[in-house]
N, C-alpha and C positions, 0 to 999 in steps of 0.2 A: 510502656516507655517511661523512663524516669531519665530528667536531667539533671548531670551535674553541675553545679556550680562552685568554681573554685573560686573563694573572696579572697585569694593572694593578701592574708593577713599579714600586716605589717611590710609588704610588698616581697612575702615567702609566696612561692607557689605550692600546692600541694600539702596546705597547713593546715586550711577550714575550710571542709564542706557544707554546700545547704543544697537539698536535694530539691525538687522541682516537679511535682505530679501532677501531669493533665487531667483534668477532668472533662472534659466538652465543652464546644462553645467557646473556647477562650478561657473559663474558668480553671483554678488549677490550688495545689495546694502547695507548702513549702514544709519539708522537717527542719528544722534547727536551722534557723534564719541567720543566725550568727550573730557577731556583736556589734554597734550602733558604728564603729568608726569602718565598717568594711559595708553600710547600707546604699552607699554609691556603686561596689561593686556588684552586691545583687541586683540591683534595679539594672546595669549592665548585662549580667546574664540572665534573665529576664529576657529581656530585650533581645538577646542573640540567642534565645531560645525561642523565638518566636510570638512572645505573651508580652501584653500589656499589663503592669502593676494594678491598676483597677480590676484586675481580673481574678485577684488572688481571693480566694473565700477560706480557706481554714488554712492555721498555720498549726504544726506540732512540733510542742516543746517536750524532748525529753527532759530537759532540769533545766536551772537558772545558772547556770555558772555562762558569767558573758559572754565566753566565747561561741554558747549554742542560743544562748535568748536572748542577746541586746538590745535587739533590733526588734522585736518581738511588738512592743508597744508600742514604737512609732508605725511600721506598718499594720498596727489593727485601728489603729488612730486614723490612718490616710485613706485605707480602703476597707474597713467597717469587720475587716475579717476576724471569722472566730479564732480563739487561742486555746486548745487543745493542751491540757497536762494534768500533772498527778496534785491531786488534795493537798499535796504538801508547801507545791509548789505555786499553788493560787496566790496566797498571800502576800509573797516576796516579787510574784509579775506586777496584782494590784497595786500594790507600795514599793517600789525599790527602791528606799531612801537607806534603808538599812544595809542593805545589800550593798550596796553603792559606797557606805559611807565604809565597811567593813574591805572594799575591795583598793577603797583609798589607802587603809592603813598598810596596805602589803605593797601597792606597784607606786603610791607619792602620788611625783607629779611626769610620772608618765603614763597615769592612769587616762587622763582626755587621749592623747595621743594613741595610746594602746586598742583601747576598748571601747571608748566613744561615751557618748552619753547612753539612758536608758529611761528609755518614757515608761510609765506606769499604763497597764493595759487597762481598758475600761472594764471595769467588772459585769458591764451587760455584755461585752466581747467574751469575759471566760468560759470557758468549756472542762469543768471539770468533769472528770474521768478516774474512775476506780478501777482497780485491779480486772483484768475480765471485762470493761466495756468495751461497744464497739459506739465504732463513729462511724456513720454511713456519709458518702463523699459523692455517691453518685456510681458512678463507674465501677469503686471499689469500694469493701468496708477495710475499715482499719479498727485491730483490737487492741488495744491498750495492754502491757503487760509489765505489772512490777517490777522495777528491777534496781535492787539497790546494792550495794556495796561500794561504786562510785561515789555515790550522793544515796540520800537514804529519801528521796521524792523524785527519782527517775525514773520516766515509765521507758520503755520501748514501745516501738509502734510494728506489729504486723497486718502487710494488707493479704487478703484475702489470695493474690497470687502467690503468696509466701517471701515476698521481698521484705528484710525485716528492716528497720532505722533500730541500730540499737543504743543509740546516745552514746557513752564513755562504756557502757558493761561490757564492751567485746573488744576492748584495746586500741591503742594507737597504729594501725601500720603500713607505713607507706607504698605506693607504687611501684610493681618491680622485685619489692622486698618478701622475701618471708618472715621475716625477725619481727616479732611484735613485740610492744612494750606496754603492760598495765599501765591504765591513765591513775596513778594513784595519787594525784594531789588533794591534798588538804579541801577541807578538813572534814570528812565523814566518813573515811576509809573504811570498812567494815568487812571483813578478808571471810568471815562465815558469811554473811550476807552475799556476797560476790557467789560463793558456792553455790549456794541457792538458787540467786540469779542464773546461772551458768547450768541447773538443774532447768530450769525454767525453760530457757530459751531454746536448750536441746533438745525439750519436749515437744518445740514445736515444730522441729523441722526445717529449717528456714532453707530455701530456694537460696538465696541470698542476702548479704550482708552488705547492709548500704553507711560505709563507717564516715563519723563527722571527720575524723584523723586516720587515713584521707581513700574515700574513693570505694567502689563496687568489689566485694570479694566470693568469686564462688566457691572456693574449696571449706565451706561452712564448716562440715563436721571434724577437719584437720585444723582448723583455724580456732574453734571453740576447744577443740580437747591440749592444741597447744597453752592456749592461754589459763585452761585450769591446771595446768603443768607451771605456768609460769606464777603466777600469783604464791604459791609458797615458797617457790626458788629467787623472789624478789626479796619475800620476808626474811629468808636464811638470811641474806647478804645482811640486812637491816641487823637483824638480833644478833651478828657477829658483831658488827659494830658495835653495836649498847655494850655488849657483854665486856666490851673493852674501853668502854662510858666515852666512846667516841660523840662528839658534839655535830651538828648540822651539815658544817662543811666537810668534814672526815668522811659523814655518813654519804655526802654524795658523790664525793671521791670514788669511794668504794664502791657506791650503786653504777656510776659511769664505765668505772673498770669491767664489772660484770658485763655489762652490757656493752662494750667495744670486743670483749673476748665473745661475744654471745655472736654477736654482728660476722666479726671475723669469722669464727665455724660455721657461717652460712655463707661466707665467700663473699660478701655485702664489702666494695671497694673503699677506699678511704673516703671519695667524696659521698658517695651515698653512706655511710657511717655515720659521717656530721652532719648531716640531714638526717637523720634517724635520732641520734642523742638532741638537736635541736627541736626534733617534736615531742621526743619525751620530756624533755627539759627533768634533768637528774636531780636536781635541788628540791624543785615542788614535789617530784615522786621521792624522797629522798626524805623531808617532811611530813609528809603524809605518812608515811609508813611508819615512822616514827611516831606521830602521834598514837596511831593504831597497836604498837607493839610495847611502847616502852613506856616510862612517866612522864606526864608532859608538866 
């Protein structure tokens, strides 16, 4: 049993997940906790999941981007639990003054509002984790697996039933929907890396896909071979753009176009659409890709 928790970020539902695994006894663990200003609504689902927050012992970080690890610090801070992630990403949990101060210059001052604050994890809480380790949890193990092209220090997490958490490397896509959208924002896009990843994760089979954006998907193997389908049919759109020395906002003009036309041949209605281009948000992917493809 794995719960979900929806942190109804920025009071969207169905935006950001953090998953919720029992362990016994009351203990339990969380993947991608989400970010500092949504830490009232996990401690809510928590709560209506049946678990007390003291009860949480490991948390797993697929990467630092705030919308999966904000919250991360303060809860290893209140209840001692470990914090599970990739070598790359120790650093930036231990210290996020950088992180923080870099995530300033993009969102202002709707950066508190947005994504809250972010407390630095205690470095006798970290649990670094290479390529291939497992984390034994009690009940299950969970193995850590590479996976970059989102971010180039994102692991995935498989447990041992075959449930996998695969952070951003498996797409954004909503409930109800088929239409997935590459999470390609800024700034470490890596479109061979992705590949890779996507070699990776197919080798392992997975039972399931427990996605942060948003929700449980079982048709695994149609849902991974869509998304290696979509990742160079994102870039065409991009490199038409450049080719035509189209600037940021032209570029996400034309990434949203693709993707309203995308939406439409899966019959995906006008309100479910806007919720769909709202999770992908076309600009950040639209960005990203751009750094990845053209001169920055």
């Amino acid at each position: 049993m794995v719960y979900v928790i929806d942190l109804h970020h920025a009071g969207v539902p169905e935006a950001i997940a953090s998953y919720l695994l029992p362990l016994g006894g009351g203990a339990f663990a969380l993947a991608d906790p989400g970010p500092g200003s949504t830490l009232p609504r996990l401690e809510a689902g928590v709560a209506e999941a049946g678990f007390e927050l003291a009860g949480l012992t490991h948390v797993l970080v697929s990467h630092v981007h705030l919308d999966h690890a904000g919250a991360a610090g303060a809860l290893a801070r209140r209840t001692g639990a470990s914090v599970a992630c990739h070598p790359r990403a120790a650093p930036h949990l231990a210290d996020p003054n950088r992180l923080m101060a870099s995530a300033r210059r993009v969102y202002g001052a709707q950066l508190d509002e947005l994504w809250g604050p972010m407390e630095a994890v205690p470095e006798d809480n970290l649990r670094v984790l290479e390529d291939g380790d497992t984390l034994d949890l009690g009940p299950q193990r969970v193995r850590a697996i590479a996976a970059p092209g989102h971010a180039n220090h994102q692991h995935a997490y498989l447990l041992d039933d075959g449930r996998l958490f695969p952070g951003d490397a498996a797409a954004i896509r909503l409930p109800g929907q088929r239409a997935l959208m590459p999470a390609t924002a800024p700034p470490e896009i890596d479109l061979e890396a992705w590949g890779r990843t996507l070699d990776a994760l197919e080798a392992t089979a997975p039972a399931q896909l427990l996605l942060p954006h948003f929700g449980p998907k079982d048709d695994v193997a149609d849902h991974l071979a869509r998304l290696r389908a979509a990742l160079p049919a994102w870039a065409q759109v991009i490199r038409e753009g450049l080719a035509l020395g189209e600037a940021e906002r032209p570029l996400a003009d034309r990434l949203e176009a693709y993707l309203r036309a995308q939406l439409a041949d899966e019959g995906v209605a006008d309100e479910g659409a806007g919720r769909a281009i709202r999770a992908a948000g076309p600009m950040m992917c639209a960005i990203g890709l751009r750094r990845a493809l053209g001169p920055r």
